[in-house]
VOGU-3710 file (C-alpha; in Angstrom, 3 decimals, decimal comma):
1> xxxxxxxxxx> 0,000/0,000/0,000  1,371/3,680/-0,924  -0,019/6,854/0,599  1,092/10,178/-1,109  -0,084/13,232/0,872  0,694/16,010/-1,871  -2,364/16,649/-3,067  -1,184/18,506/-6,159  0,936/15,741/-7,384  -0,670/12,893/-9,037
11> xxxxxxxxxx> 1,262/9,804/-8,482  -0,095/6,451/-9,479  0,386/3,088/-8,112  1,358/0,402/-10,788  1,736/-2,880/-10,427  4,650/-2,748/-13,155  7,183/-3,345/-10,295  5,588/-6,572/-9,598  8,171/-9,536/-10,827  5,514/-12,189/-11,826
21> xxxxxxxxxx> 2,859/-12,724/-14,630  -0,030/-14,444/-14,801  -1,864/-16,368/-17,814  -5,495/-17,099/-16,842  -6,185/-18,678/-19,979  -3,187/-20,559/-20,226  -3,721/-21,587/-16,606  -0,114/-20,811/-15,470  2,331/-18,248/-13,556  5,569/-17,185/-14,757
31> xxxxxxxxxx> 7,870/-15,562/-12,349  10,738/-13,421/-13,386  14,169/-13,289/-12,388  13,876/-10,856/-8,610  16,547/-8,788/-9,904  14,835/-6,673/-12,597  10,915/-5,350/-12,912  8,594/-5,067/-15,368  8,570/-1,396/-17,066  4,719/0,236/-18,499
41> xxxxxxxxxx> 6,112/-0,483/-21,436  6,408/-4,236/-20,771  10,229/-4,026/-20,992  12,688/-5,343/-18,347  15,147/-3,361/-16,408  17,659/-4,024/-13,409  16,800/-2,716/-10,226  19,338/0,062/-8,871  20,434/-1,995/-6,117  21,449/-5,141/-8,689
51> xxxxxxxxxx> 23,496/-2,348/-10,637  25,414/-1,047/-7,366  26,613/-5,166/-6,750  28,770/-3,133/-9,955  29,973/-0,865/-7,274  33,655/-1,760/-6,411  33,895/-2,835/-2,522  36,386/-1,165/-0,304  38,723/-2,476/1,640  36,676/-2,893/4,707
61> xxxxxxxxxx> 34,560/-5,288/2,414  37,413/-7,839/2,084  38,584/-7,535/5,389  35,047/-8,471/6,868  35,516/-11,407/4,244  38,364/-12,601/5,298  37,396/-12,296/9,091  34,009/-14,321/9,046  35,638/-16,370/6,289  32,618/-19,110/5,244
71> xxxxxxxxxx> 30,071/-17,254/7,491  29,617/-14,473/4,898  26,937/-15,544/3,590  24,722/-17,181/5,903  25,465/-13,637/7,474  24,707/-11,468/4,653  21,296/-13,487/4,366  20,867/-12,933/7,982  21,538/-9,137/8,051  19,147/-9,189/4,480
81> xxxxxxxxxx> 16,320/-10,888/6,725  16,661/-8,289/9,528  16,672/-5,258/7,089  13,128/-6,386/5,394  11,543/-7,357/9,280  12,806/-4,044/10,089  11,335/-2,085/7,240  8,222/-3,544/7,344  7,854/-3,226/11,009  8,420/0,296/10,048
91> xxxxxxxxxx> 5,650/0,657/7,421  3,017/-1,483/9,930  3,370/1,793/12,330  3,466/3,807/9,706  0,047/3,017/8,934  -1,038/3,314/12,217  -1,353/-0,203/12,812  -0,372/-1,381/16,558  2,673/-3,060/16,601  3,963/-5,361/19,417
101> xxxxxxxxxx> 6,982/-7,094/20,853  5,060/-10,337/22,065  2,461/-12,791/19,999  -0,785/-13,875/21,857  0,778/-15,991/24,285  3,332/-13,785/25,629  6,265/-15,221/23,761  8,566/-12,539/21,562  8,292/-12,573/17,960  11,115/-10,548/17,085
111> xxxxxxxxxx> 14,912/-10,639/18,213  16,154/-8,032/20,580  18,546/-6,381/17,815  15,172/-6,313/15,400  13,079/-4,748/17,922  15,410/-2,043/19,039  16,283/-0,936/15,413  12,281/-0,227/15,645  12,351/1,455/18,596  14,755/3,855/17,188
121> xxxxxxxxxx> 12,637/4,619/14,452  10,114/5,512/17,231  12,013/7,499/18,715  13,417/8,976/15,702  9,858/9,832/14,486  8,213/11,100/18,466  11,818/13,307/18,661  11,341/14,532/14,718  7,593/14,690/13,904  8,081/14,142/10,445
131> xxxxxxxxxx> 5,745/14,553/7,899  5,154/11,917/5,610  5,063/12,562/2,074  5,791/9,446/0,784  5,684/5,238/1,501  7,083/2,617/-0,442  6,537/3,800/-3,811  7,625/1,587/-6,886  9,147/3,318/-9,590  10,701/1,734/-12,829
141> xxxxxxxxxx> 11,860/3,070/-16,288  12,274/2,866/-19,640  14,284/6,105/-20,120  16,613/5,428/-17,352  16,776/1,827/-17,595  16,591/0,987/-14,164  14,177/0,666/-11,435  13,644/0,958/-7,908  11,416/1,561/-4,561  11,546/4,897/-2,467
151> xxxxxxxxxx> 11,762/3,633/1,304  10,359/7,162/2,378  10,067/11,336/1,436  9,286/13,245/4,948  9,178/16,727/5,521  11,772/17,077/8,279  11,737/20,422/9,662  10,516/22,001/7,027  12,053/20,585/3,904  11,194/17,160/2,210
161> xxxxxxxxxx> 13,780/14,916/2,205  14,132/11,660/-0,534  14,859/9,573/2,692  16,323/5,515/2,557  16,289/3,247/5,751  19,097/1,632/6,406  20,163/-1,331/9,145  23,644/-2,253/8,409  26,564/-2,618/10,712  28,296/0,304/8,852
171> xxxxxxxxxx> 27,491/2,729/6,350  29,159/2,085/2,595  29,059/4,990/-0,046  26,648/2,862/-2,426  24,144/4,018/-0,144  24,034/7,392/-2,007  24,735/6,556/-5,335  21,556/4,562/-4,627  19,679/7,565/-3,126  20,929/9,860/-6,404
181> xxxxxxxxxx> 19,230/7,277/-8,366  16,388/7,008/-6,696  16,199/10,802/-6,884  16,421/10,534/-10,986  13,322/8,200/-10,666  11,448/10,994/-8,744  12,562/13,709/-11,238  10,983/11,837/-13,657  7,583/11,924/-11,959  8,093/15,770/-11,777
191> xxxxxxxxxx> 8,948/15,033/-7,966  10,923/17,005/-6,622  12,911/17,205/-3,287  15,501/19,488/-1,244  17,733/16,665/0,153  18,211/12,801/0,282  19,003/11,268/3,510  19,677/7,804/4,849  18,002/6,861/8,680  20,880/4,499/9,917
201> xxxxxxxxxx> 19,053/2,847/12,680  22,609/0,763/13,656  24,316/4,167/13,953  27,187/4,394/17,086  25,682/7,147/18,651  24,897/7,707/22,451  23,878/10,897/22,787  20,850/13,432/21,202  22,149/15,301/18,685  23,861/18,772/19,327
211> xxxxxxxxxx> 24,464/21,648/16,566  22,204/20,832/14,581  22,517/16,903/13,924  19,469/14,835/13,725  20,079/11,627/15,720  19,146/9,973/19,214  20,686/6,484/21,080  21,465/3,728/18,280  20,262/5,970/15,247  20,806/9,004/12,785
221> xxxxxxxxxx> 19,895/10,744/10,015  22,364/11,768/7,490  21,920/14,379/4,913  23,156/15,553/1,206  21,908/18,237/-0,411  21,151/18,216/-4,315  24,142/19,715/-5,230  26,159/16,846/-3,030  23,869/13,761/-4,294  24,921/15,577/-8,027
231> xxxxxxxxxx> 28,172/13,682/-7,914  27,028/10,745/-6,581  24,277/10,447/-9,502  27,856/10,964/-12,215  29,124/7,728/-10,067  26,315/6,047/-10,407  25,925/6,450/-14,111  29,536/5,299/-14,093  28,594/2,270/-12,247  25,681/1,343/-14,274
241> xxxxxxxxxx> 27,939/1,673/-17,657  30,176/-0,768/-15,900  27,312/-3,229/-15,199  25,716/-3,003/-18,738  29,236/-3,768/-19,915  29,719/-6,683/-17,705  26,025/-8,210/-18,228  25,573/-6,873/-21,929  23,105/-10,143/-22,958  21,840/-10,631/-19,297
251> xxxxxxxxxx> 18,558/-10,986/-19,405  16,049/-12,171/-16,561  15,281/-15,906/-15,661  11,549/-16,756/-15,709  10,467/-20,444/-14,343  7,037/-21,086/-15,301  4,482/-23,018/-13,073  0,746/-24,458/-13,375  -2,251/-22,024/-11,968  -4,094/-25,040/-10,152
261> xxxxxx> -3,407/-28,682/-9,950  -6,231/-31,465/-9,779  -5,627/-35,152/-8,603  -7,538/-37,519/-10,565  -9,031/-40,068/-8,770  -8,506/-43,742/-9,372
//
């Protein structure tokens, strides 16, 4: 679900993002390859965050390889799993829906480290009051070639802010060459905003923020302005020339499956 408060901007929901087709006269469901979306157009592009894997890693990258060794992925999967409980914890109290730490008989059904990455975001929205402008909004295109989905805009003391939720351990400059994108995506919907952000809800800090800083206990909201996400948008284009020239034929998988099934009897 997608609310957009401005009522002067028309922005309609699609379900062009959605990564699966269905045949009711052929009786079967084809899904396609996670990675890329369906465009209005009916053409496939990559989502922004397949064209970042592009993005060379740093240093830190390979050391955290080479410390967790054959962990890495089991705990990439894991920290993948938190970050979507996380968001959508998020967008449950978002929409005013109650949201709790125990089931109906008292036992928890989250983790302590998923539950207190929502708590900051509690806090972070009681100490901010933002306004929300946008939720989870799907975007894709043919013109750009790539697609994505906006995590949140809010109005944060008085300016709206293209705004990306993050839970990771540390903060890695893809972030905003995914946020620039994102921002091209908006542009194209005749969106415009003042500033992109990302919410780290994993963030070091102890303290309230002083001099101006936005951020409480465990979370923080970083900031670039237009003119500062400018450069990361050039990077990004760079990055997504270096993915088309790596994947030049890719195109997605689709596995195909039967609608209903029947047992005869005998």
């Amino acid at each position: 679900m997608v609310w957009v408060y401005r009522p002067h901007l028309t922005l309609k929901k699609t379900n062009y993002m959605q990564n699966f087709n269905i045949d009711i006269n052929k009786g079967r469901i084809e899904f396609v390859d996670n990675r890329f979306y369906a465009t209005e157009n009916g053409n496939y592009v990559p989502s922004v965050t397949t064209i970042l894997e592009a993005y060379p890693k740093d240093a830190a990258f390979f050391k955290w390889l080479k410390d967790v060794g054959q962990d890495a992925d089991s705990i990439r999967d894991e920290a993948g799993r938190r970050g979507s409980l996380v968001h959508e914890l998020t967008e449950q109290y978002d929409q005013h829906q109650e949201v709790t730490f125990v089931n109906q008989f008292g036992k928890p059904k989250y983790k302590m480290l998923e539950w207190a990455m929502f708590e900051r975001y509690v806090d972070f929205c009681n100490t901010q009051t933002p306004k929300m402008r946008m939720m989870e909004m799907h975007f894709s295109s043919d013109v750009l070639g790539f697609a994505g989905t906006v995590d949140r805009v809010l109005e944060i003391n008085g300016k709206e802010y293209l705004v990306d939720i993050k839970t990771s351990n540390n903060m890695h400059e893809s972030y905003w060459l995914q946020l620039a994108a994102y921002n091209e995506l908006l542009k194209e919907y005749d969106y415009h905003v003042e500033g992109v952000a990302i919410l780290w809800l994993n963030a070091k800090t102890r303290t309230a923020g002083k001099g101006g800083a936005i951020q409480g206990i465990g979370w923080q909201l970083l900031t670039k302005t237009i003119e500062e996400s400018a450069q990361d948008w050039k990077t990004f284009c760079t990055t997504f020339d270096l993915w088309k020239s790596i994947n030049e034929d890719i195109k997605p998988k689709r596995t195909s499956y039967q609608i209903t099934h029947h047992k005869n009897e005998g």
